[in-house]
C-alpha positions in Angstrom: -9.2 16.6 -18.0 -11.1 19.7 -18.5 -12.2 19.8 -15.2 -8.5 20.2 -13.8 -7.8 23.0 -16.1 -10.8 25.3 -15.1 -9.4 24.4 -11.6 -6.4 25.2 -12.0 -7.3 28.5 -13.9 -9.4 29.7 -11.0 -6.6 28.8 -8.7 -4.3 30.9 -10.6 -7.0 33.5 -11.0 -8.0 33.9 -7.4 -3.9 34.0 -6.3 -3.7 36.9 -8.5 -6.3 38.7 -7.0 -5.7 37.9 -3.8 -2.3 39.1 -4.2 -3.7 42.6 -5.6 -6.4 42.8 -2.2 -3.2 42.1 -0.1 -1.3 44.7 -1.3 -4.2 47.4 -1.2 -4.2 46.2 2.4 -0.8 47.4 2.8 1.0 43.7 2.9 3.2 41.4 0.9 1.9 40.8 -2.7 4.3 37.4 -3.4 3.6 36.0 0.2 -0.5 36.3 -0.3 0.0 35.2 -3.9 1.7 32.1 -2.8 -0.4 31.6 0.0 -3.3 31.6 -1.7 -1.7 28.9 -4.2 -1.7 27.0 -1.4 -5.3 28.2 0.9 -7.4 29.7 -1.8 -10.6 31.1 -0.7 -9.3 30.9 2.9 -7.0 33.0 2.0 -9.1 35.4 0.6 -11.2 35.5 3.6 -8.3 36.4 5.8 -7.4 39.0 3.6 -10.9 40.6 3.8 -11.6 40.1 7.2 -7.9 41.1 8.9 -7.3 44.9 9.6 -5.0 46.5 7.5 -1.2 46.4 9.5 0.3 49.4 10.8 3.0 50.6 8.8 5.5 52.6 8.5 5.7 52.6 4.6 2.9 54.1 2.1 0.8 52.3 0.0 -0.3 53.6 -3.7 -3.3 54.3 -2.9 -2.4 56.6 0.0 0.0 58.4 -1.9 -2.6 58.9 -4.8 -5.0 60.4 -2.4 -2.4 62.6 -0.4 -1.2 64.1 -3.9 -5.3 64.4 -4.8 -6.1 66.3 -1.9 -3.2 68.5 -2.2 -3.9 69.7 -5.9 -7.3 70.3 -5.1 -6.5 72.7 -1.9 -3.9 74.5 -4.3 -7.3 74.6 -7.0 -9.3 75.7 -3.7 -6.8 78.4 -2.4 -6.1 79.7 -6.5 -10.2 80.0 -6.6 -10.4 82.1 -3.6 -7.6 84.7 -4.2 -9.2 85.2 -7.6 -12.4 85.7 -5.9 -10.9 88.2 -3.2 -9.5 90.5 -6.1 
């Protein structure tokens, strides 16, 4: 019986994070998540291997690094007028 539980917990525990790698990848968390209920490591294969889709929507991690870049060319351009003064 112990046997089906760790299983089953690495089952569970492998959907989740295949369903966090599919979303950094800029696709559906609840479709990977319940396709990897079903697939498992397959599934996380295809997620690693596949190129990330074309979209039209951003992901978080795009917009974090837009907004990063942006605050530090406001630093960048602050640093330089006080330097030209």
């Amino acid at each position: 019986m112990g046997d089906y539980v760790s299983t089953g917990m690495f089952w569970g525990t492998l959907a989740l994070i295949n369903a966090g790698l599919a979303e950094q990848k800029g696709r559906s968390r609840l479709n990977w998540f319940l396709l990897s209920l079903v697939f498992g490591p397959i599934a996380t294969a295809l997620i690693v291997v596949w190129e990330r889709p074309d979209s039209p929507h951003e992901t978080y991690g795009d917009a974090w690094a837009r907004s990063w870049s942006r605050r530090n060319a406001k630093r960048a351009r602050k640093r330089s007028g006080a330097e030209t003064r």
